[in-house]
BAVEX-61914 format. One line per 3 residues: their letters; for each residue z, x, y of C-alpha. Coordinates in Angstrom, 2 decimals. Layout:
<rs>
a	Z:X:Y; ...;
</rs>
This chain:
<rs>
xxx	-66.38:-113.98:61.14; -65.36:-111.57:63.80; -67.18:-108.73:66.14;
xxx	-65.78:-105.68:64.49; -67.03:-107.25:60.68; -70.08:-108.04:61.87;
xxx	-70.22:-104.53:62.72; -69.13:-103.08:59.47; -71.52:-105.54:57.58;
xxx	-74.27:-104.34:59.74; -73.26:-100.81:58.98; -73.22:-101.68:55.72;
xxx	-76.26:-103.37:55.31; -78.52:-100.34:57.02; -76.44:-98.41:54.12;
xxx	-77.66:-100.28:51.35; -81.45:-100.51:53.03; -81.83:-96.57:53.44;
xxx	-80.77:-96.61:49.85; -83.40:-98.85:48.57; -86.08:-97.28:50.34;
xxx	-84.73:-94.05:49.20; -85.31:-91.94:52.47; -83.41:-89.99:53.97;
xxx	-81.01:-89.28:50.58; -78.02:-90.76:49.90; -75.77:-88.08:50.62;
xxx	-77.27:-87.58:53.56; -77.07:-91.38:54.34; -73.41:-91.13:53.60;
xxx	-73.03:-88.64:56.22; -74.46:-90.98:58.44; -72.26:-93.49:57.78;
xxx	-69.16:-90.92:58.28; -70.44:-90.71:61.49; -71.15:-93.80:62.47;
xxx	-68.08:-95.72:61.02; -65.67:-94.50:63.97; -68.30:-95.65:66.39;
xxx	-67.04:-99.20:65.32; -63.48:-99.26:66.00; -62.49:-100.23:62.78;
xxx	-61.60:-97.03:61.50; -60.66:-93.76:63.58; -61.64:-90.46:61.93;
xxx	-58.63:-89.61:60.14; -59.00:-93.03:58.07; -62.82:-92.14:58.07;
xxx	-62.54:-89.00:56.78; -59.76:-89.59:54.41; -62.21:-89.30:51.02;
xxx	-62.07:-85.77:51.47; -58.69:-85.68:50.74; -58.66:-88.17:48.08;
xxx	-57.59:-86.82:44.60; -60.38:-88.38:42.40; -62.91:-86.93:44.24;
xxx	-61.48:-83.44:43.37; -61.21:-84.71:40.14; -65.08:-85.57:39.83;
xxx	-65.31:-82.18:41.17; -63.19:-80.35:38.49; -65.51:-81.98:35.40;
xxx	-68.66:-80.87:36.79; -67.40:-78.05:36.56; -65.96:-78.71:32.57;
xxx	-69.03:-79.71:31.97; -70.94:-76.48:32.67; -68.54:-74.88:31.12;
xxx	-69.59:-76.49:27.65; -73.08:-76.09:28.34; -72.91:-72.09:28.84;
xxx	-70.46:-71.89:25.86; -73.26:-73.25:23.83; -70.96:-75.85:22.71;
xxx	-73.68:-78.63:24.17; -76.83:-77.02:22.33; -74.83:-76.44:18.80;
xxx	-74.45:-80.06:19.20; -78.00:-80.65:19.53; -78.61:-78.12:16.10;
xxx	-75.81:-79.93:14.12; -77.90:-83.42:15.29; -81.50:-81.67:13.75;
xxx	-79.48:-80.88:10.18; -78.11:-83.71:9.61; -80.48:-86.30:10.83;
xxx	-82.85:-84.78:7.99; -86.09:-86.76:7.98; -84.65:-90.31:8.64;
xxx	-85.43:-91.61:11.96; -82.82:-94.32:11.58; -79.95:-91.62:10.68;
xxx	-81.19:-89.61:13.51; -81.20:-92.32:16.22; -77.23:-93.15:15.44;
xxx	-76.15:-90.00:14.89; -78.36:-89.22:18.44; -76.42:-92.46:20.57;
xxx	-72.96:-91.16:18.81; -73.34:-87.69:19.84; -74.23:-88.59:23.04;
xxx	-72.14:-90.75:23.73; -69.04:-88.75:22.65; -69.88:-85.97:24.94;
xxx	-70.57:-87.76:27.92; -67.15:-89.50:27.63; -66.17:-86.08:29.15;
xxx	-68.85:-84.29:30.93; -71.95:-85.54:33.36; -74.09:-88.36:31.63;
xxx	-77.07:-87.10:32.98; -76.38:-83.40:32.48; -75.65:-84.85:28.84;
xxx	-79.35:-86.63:28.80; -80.94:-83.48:30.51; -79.75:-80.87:27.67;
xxx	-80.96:-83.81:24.75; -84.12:-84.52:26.05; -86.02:-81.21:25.04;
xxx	-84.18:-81.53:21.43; -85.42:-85.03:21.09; -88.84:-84.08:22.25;
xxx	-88.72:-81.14:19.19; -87.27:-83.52:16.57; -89.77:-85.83:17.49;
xxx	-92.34:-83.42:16.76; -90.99:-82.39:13.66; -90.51:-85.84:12.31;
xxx	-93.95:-87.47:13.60; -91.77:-90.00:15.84; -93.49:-91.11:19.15;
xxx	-90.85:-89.78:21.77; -90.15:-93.13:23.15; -88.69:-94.29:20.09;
xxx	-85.72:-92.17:20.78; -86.09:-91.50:24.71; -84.77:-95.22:25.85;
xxx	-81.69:-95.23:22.96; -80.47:-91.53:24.24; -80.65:-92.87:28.29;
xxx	-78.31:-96.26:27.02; -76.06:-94.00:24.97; -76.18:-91.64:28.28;
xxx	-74.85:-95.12:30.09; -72.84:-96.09:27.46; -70.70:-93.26:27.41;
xxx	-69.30:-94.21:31.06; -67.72:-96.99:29.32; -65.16:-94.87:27.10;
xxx	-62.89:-92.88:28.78; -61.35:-92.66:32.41; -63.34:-89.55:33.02;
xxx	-66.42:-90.36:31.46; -68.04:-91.21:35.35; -67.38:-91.56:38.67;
xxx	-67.03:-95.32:39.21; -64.23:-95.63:36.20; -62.43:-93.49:38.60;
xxx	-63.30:-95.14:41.98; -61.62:-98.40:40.58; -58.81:-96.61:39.14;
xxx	-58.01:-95.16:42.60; -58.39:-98.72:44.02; -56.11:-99.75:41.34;
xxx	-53.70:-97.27:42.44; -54.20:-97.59:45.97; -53.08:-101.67:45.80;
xxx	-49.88:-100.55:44.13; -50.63:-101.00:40.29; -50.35:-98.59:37.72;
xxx	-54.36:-98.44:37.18; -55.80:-97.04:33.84; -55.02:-94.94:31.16;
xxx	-57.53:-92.58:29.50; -58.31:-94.42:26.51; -58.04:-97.85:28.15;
xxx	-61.81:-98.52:28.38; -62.29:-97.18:25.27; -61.71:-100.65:22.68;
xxx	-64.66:-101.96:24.83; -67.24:-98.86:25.08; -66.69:-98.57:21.46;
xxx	-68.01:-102.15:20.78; -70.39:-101.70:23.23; -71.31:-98.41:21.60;
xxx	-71.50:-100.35:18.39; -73.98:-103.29:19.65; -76.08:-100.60:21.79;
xxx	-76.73:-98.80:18.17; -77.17:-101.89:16.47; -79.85:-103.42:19.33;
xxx	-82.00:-100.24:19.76; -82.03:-100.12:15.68; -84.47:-103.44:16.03;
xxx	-85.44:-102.94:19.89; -87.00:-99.81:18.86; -90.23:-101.28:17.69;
xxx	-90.69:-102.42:20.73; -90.79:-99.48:22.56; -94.34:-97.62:21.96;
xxx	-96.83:-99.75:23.77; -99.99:-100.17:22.11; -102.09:-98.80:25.13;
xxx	-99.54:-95.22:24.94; -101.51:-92.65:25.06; -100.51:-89.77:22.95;
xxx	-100.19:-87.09:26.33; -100.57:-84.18:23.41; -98.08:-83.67:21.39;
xxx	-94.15:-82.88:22.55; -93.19:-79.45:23.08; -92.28:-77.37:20.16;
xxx	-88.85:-75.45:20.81; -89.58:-71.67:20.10; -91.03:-68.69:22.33;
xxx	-93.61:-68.21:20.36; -94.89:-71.90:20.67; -94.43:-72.25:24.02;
xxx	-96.37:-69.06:24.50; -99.41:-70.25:21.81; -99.74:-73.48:23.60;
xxx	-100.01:-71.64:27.27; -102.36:-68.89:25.78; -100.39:-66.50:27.01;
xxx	-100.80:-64.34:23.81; -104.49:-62.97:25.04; -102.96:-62.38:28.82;
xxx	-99.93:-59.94:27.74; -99.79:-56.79:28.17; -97.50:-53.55:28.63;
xxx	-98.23:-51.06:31.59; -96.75:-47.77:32.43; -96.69:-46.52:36.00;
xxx	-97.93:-42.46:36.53; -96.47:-40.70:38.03; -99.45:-40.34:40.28;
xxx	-99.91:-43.76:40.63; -99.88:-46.03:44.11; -97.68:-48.39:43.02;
xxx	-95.13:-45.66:42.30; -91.62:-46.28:45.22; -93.56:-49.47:46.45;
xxx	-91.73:-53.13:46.37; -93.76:-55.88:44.63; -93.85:-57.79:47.51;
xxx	-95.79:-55.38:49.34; -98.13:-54.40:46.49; -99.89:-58.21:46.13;
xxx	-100.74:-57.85:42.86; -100.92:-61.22:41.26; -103.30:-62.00:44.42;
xxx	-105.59:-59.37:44.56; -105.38:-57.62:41.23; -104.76:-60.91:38.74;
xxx	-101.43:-58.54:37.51; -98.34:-61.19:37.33; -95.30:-58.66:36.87;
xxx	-92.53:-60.39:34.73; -90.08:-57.74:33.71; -89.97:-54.47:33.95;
xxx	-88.88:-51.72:31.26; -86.67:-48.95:32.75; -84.99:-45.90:30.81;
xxx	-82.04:-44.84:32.13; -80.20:-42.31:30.71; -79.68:-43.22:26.91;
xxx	-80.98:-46.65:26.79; -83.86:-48.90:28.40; -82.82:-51.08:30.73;
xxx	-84.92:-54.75:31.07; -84.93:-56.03:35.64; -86.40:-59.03:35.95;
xxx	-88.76:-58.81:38.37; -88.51:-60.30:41.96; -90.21:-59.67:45.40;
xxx	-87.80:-57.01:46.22; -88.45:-54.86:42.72; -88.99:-51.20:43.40;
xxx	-91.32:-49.85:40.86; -90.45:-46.32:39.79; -92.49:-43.43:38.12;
xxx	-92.62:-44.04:34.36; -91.36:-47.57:34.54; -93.09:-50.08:31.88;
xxx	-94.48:-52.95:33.41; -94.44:-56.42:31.46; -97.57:-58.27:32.96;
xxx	-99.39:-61.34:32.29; -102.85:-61.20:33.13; -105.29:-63.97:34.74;
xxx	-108.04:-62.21:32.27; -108.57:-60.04:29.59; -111.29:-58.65:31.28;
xxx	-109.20:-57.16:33.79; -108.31:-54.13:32.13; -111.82:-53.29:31.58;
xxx	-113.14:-53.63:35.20; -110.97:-50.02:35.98; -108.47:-51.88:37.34;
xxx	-105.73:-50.21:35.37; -106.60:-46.83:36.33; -107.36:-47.42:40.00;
xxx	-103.90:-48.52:40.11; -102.46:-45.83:38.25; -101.09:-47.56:35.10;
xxx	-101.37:-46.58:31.43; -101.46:-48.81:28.55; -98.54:-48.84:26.31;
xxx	-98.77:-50.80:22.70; -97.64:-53.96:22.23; -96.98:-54.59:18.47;
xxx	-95.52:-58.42:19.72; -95.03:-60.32:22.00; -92.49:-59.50:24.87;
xxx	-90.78:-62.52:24.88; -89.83:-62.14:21.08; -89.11:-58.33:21.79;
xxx	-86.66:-59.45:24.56; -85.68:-62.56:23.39; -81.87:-61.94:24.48;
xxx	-82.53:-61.64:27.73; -86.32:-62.64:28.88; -86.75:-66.91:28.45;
xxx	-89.17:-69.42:28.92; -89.30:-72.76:29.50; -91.12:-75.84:30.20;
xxx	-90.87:-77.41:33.56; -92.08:-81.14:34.15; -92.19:-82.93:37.94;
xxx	-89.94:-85.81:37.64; -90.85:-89.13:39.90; -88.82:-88.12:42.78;
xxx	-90.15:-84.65:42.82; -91.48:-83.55:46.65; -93.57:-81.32:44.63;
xxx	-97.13:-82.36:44.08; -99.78:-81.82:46.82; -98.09:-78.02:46.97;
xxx	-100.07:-74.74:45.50; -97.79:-72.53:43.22; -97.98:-70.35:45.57;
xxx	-95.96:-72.60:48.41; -93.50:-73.15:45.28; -92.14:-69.44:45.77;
xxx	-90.65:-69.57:42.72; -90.45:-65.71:42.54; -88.63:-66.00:45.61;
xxx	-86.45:-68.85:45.09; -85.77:-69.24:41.59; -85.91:-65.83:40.58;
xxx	-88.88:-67.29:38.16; -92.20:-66.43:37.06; -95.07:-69.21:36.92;
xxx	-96.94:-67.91:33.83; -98.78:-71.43:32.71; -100.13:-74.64:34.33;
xxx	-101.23:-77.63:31.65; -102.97:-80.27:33.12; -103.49:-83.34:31.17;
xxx	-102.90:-81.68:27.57; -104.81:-78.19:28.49; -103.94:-74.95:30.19;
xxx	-105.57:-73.95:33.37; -106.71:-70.16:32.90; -107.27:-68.02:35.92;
xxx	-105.57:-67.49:39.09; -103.53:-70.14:39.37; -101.58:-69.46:42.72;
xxx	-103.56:-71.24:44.62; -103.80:-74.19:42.26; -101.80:-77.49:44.14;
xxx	-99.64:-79.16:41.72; -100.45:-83.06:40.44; -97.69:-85.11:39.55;
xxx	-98.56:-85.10:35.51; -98.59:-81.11:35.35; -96.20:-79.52:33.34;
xxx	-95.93:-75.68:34.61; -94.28:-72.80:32.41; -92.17:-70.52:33.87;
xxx	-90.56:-66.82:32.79; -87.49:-65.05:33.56; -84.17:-64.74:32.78;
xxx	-82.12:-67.56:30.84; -79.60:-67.85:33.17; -82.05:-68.39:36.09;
xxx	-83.81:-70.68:33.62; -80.42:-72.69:32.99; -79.85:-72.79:36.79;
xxx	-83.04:-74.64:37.39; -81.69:-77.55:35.39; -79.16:-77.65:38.15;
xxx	-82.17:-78.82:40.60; -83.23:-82.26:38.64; -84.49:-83.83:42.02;
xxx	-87.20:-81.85:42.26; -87.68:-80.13:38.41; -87.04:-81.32:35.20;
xxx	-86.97:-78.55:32.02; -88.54:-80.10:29.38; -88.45:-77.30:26.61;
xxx	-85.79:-74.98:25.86; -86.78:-72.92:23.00; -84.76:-72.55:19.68;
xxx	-83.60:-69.33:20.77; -81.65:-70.56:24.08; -79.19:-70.84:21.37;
xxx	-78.45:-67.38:20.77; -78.30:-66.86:24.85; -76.05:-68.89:25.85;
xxx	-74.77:-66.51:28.83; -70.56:-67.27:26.98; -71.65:-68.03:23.80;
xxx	-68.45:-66.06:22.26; -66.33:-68.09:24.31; -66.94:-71.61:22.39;
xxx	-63.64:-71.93:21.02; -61.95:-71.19:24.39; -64.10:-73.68:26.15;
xxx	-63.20:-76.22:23.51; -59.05:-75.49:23.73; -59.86:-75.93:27.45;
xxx	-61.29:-79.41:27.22; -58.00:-79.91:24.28; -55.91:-79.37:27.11;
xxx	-57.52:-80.91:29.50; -57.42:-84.33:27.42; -53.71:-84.32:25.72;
xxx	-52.28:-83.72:29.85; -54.62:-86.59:30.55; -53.25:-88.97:27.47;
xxx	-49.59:-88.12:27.64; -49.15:-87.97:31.26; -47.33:-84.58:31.95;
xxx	-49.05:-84.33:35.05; -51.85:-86.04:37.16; -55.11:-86.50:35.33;
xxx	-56.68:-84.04:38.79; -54.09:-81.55:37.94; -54.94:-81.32:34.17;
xxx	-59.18:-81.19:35.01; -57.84:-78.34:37.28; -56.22:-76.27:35.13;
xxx	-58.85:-76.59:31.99; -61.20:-75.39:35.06; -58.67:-72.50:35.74;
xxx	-58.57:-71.59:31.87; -62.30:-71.52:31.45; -62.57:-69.44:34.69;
xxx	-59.34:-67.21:32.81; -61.05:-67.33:29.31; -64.37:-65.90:31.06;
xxx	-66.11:-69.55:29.98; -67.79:-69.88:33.36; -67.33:-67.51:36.25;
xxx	-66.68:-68.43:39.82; -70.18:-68.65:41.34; -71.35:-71.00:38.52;
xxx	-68.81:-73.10:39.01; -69.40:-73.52:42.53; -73.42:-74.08:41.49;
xxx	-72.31:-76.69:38.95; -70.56:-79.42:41.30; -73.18:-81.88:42.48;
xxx	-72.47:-82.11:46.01; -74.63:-84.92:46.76; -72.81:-87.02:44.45;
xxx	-69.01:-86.18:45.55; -70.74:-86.29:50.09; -71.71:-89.96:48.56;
xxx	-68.58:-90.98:47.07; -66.70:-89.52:50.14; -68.88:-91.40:52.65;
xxx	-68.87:-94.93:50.70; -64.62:-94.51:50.46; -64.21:-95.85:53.93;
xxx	-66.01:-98.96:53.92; -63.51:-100.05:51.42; -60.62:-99.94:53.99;
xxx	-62.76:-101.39:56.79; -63.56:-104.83:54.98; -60.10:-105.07:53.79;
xxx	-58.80:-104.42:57.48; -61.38:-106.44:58.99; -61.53:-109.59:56.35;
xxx	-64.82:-109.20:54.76; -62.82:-108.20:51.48; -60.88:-111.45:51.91;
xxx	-64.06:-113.70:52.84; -65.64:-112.41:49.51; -62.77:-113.58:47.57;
xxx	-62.69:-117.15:49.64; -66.55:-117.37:48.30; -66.08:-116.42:44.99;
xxx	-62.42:-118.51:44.32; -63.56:-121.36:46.31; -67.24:-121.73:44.34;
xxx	-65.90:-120.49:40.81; -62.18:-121.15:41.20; -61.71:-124.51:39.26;
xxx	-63.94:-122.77:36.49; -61.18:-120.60:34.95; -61.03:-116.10:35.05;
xxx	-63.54:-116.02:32.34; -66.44:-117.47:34.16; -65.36:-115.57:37.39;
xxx	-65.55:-112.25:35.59; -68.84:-113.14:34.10; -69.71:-113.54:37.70;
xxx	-68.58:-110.42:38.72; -69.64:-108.74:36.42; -73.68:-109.86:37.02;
xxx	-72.97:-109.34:40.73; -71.75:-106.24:40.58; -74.40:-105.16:37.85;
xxx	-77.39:-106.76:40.20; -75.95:-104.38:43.43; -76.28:-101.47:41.00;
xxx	-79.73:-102.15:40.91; -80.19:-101.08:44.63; -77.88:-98.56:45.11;
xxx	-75.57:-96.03:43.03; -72.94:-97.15:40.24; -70.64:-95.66:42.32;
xxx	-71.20:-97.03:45.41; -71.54:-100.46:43.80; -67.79:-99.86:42.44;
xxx	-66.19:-98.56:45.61; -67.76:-102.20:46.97; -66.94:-104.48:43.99;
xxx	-63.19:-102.87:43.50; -61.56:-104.26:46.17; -63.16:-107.57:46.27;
xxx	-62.11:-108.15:42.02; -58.29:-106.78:42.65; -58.37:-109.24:45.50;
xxx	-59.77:-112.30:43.79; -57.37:-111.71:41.09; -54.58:-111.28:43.60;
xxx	-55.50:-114.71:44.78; -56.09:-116.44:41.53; -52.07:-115.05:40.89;
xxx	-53.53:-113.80:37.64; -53.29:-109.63:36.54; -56.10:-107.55:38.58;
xxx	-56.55:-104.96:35.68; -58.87:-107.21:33.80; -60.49:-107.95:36.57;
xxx	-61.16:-104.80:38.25; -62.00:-103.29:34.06; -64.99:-105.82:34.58;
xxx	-65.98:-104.27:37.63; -65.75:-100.52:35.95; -67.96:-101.81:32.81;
xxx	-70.39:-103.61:35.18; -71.13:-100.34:37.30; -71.64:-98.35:34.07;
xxx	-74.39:-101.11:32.64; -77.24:-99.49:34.44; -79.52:-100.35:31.80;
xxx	-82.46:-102.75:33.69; -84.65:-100.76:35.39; -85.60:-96.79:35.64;
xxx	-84.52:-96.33:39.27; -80.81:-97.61:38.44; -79.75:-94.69:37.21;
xxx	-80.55:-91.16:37.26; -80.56:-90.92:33.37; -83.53:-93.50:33.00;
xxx	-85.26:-91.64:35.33; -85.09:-88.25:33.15; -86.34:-90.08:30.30;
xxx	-88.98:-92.07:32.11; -91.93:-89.47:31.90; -91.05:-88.03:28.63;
xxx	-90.71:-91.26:27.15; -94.20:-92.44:28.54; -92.13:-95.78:29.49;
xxx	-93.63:-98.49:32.48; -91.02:-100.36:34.81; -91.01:-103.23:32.67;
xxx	-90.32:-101.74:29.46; -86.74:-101.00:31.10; -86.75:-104.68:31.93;
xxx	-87.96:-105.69:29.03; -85.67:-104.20:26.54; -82.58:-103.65:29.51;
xxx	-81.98:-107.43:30.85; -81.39:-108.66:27.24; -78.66:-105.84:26.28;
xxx	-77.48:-106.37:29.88; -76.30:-109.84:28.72; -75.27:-108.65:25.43;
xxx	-72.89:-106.21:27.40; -71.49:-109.26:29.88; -71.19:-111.63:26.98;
xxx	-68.75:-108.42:24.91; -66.87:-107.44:28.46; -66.13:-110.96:29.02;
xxx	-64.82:-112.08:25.84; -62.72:-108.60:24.78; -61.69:-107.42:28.62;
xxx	-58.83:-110.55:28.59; -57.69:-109.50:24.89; -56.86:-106.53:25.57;
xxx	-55.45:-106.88:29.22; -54.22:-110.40:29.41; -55.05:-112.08:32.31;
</rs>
């Protein structure tokens, strides 16, 4: 073992430890890495920095981008309707047709954006059907992880060791090459969570009240916000008249939370959502929510110049088009808790109202800016549905539980369905038959949903995770350094040398539990830019085909399924699930074997070894 691999190893190592411990985050890590890699010797900063360059990561770039694009069509949520109608009142129809749908539309967009829009439409049909939530929460995060396993595009890793394929000279994958196996494995995932499912309510669950309800007017009863609305005109006369809200303090010193505010303007009445930097004008009408009822008999109203206007309903079902709200839960990760809601400045960041705080089933009345947040606090929050719908973007620190019924109706390109769906046609018939690159065809469905008005240029730019695509860049070079430095080659030595007599089938079952037990530590795609190189090789020196052999490797990164923290989609469904560590482990290790036993036997079928 030489200097400069010690190095890389060491390098490598701190890597993988920052990971575990989860601090600083792994983008930044990756950065670090960029950094430090050079520092070495092995690589200079051309080869270093080559990721950003690299074609796949452009690619993983272009279908976060699809993906949005079917979410603000509407296309994702119709999905979620069609689910509720046909799924009836059987919980058994309702969990396949749940792991199907999934499934199917994470084989082209984000698994956990997938998981994220399900989650509140679980939690409703749950309701509806008198199912505890963790019946279905655990079968819709394997479906989420099961869906990696049937097309190229489906996640990031599939694509990592299709590059690696590609970058050893072989023709790599085809779109619908992994999909014979993540259809089986679709198959046995619905199957197992059809008996596992019994085994997911523990007996000592409490009930945590029951799930949210998916209409404004729920949402609204359950917060109490009913008694705390109210409409208020500004005088003319009045102080607040030409003043910004910042300025004014009036959820702090008056108990007066503006929301929206009513403006006529010429012909019609115009609906701001209001913001720190709202300038309230004579004879504007002032949608409030109020810490008290009692406020507007203490003389508050008229001290402030404000007249009461009627309110035959509530303003969230008068403005239902444009005015939202939604329930926002604190996910494990979230830096969140210790902080008032004041510190939150949601107004101020988000563009979002905090209108309710429930705390451990009830609503906190009162003043609640000042409250600080505990982890198990679910908060409400009003404004706009397209600021509401950009908060799902921000999953490390919030997740949105509840998206009423009517989110629906709002969906900011609802019209525009049918041209986000010939996009994603398009995008997939270049892909299958070849015509051009598969980055080339994600690029130009992105350029015909940005053309067909599907998804305009700043939400596009919103909708790429960085983190993930800073990650994928930063991991790229280790690749290259092993290989050029002989740790890839010393991996193969180990693995040929101790398993080589005992035929490909029991080396791929190897690598396929190694590379699943790395993915327990750090990301799937990490794990595959790692495990890649090292199958291709061993198959290279076994002088048997690399494609099953790095296909093991792309299966084994997607089979996430043993613990909450080894993938982002268990943790979205840990809290709303009410799951413990073990129950992952419990019900995960089995169907982890299930998975190996399936890959192994099918992978050298269909590409002979």
């Amino acid at each position: 073992m030489n200097l400069d691999l010690l190095w890389v190893l060491g390098l490598l190592a701190g890597a993988v430890t920052l990971f575990i411990i989860g601090k600083p985050r792994m983008d930044v890590v990756a950065l670090l890495v960029l950094v430090a890699l050079p520092l070495t010797g092995v690589l200079d900063l051309q080869q270093t920095l080559a990721g950003f360059s690299n074609a796949n990561v452009i690619l993983i770039a272009a279908l976060f981008v699809i993906g949005d694009g079917l979410v603000r069509t509407g296309i994702a949520y119709r999905l979620g309707d069609w689910l509720v109608a046909k799924a009836g009142s059987s919980e058994t129809r309702l969990l396949i047709l749940l792991m199907l749908a999934v499934a199917g539309l994470g084989s082209v967009m984000s698994s956990t954006g997938v998981v994220a829009i399900f989650i509140p439409v679980v939690l409703g049909v749950a309701a509806r059907l008198r199912i505890a939530p963790a019946r279905l929460m655990m079968p819709l995060a394997f479906a989420g992880l099961i869906s990696g396993m049937l097309t190229l595009v489906a996640t990031p890793p599939n694509l990592v060791v299709h590059a690696e394929l590609r970058r050893a000279g072989l023709d790599g994958f085809g779109f619908f090459d992994l999909t014979p196996i993540g259809l089986a494995v679709l198959l046995l995932g619905v199957g197992y969570m059809l008996i596992a499912r019994r085994w997911l309510v523990r007996k000592d669950a409490g009930e945590g009240g029951k799930p949210p309800r998916l209409t404004l007017a729920d949402l609204a009863e359950r917060y109490r916000l009913g008694e705390r609305e109210r409409r208020l005109q500004v005088r003319a006369d009045s102080p607040l008249a030409n003043q910004v809200l910042n300025e004014l303090q009036l959820r702090r010193d008056h108990g007066i939370n503006v929301i929206a505010v009513e403006r006529r303007q010429r012909l019609r009445t115009l609906l701001l959502m209001a913001s720190g930097n709202t300038l309230l004008e004579p004879g504007d009408v002032l949608l409030v929510d109020i810490a008290s009822p009692a406020i507007g008999l203490l003389g508050s109203y008229q001290a402030l110049g404000l007249e009461p206007m009627p309110l035959p309903h509530s303003y969230f079902s008068l403005h239902a088009h444009e005015l939202g709200l939604a329930e926002v839960a604190l996910p494990p990760e979230s830096q969140l808790p210790g902080k008032t809601i004041q510190e939150l400045g949601f107004r101020s960041r988000h563009k979002l109202n905090v209108v309710g705080l429930r705390r451990q089933g009830q609503a906190l009345e009162g003043v609640l800016v000042d409250e600080k947040l505990k982890a198990s606090d679910t908060l409400l929050v009003a404004g706009s549905w397209r600021d509401i719908h950009r908060l799902q973007g921000l999953s490390r620190d919030f997740l949105v539980l509840s998206l009423p019924a009517e989110v629906a109706e709002v969906a900011p390109a609802a019209r525009k369905a049918p041209y986000a769906l010939l996009s994603l046609a398009v995008m997939v018939l270049l892909m299958v038959s070849g015509l051009v690159p598969n980055v080339q065809a994600a690029l130009i469905a992105c350029l015909l949903m940005g053309g067909f008005r599907c998804i305009d240029l700043d939400s596009a730019y919103r909708a790429i995770h960085w983190p993930t695509l800073i990650l994928i860049v930063g991991m790229l070079p280790f690749a290259q350094a092993l290989q050029q430095t002989g740790g890839v080659e010393l991996a193969v030595q180990g693995l040929v040398g101790g398993l080589g007599d005992a035929g490909p089938r029991l080396i791929l079952a190897s690598l396929f539990v190694l590379t699943a037990v790395i993915g327990l530590f750090i990301s799937n795609t990490a794990t595959a830019v790692l495990m890649a190189p090292v199958a291709i090789a061993t198959a290279q020196a076994l002088g048997v085909s690399p494609l099953p052999f790095a296909m093991i490797v792309a299966l084994a990164a997607s089979a996430a399924f043993m613990t909450p923290i080894s993938s982002p989609v268990n943790t979205l469904v840990l809290g709303p699930g009410q799951y413990r560590f073990g129950d992952f482990v419990r019900i995960g290790v089995p169907f982890t074997l299930l998975v190996m036993i399936v890959s192994v036997a099918l992978v050298p079928l269909i590409f002979p070894l």
